[in-house]
C-alpha positions in Angstrom: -179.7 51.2 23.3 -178.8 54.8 21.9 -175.7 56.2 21.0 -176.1 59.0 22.2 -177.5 57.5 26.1 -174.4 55.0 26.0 -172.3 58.1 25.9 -173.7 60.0 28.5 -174.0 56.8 30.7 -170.4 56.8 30.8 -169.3 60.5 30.8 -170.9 61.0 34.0 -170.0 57.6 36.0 -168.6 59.9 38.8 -171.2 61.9 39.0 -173.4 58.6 39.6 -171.5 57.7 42.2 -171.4 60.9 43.8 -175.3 60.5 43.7 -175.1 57.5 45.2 -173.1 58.8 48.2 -175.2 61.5 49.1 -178.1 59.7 51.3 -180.0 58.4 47.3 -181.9 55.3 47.5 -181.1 54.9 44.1 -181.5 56.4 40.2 -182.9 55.0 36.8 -182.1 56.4 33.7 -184.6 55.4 30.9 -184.4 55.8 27.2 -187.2 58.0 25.9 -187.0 56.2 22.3 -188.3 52.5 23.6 -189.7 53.8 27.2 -187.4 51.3 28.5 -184.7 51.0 31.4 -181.1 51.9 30.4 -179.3 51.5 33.3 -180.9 52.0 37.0 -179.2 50.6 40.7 -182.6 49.6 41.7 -184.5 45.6 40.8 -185.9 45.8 37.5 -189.8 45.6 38.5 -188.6 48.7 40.6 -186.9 50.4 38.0 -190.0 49.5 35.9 -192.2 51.2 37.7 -191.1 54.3 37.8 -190.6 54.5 34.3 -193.8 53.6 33.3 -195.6 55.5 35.8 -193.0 58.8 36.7 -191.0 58.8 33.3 -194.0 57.7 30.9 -197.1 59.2 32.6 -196.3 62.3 34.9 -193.0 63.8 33.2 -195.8 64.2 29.6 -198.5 65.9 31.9 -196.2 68.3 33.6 -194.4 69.3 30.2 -197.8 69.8 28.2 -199.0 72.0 31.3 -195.5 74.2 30.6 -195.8 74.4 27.0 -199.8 75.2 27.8 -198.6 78.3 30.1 -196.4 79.4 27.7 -195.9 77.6 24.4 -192.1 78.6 24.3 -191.2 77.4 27.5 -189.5 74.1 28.2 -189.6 71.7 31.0 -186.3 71.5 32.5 -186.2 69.6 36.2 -189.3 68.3 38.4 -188.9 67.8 42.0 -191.9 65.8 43.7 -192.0 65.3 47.2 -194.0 62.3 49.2 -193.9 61.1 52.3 -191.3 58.2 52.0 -189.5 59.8 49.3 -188.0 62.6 47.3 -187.7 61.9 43.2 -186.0 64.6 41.1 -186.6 63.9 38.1 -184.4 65.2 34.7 -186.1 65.2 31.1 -183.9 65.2 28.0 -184.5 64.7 24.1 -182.8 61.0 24.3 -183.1 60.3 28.0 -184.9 60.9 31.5 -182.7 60.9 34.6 -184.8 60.2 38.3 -183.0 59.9 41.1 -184.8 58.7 44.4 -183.9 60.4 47.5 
């Protein structure tokens, strides 16, 4: 795993927990460099899942239609709503963070 996603796994422990407290089914944090599961509170076909199909798939159409829009513009947070759930999802250079509400 990266350096850099090691580091920022464990500088932010409490905010994961205070995540976790606030009515969260759970989070995954991936690693953008192998498309792979760093670290996630859900079952790994779970946590699988939605990196392949949120992480891998929708975060790459919704930042290519921001940088089609406007070409300087970066893709900072996505918040998509279904009926069972709420994911809020948070792309980085190293890492993506989505939390399941």
């Amino acid at each position: 795993m990266n350096r850099i996603l090691e580091q920022v796994i464990h500088q932010n422990g409490t905010m994961v927990d205070r995540i976790l407290s606030d009515h969260t089914s759970g989070y995954v944090v991936s690693d953008n460099m192998a498309n792979a599961v760093a670290e996630s509170s859900f079952d790994n076909t779970s946590a699988t899942a939605i990196v392949k199909h949120l992480n891998g798939l929708f975060v790459g159409i919704c930042q290519s239609t921001v940088r089609d829009i406007d070409p300087e513009n970066k893709l900072c947070f996505i918040r998509l709503a279904t009926r069972k759930f709420e994911y809020l999802i948070a792309p980085e250079e190293y890492f993506t963070i989505t939390v399941v509400q």
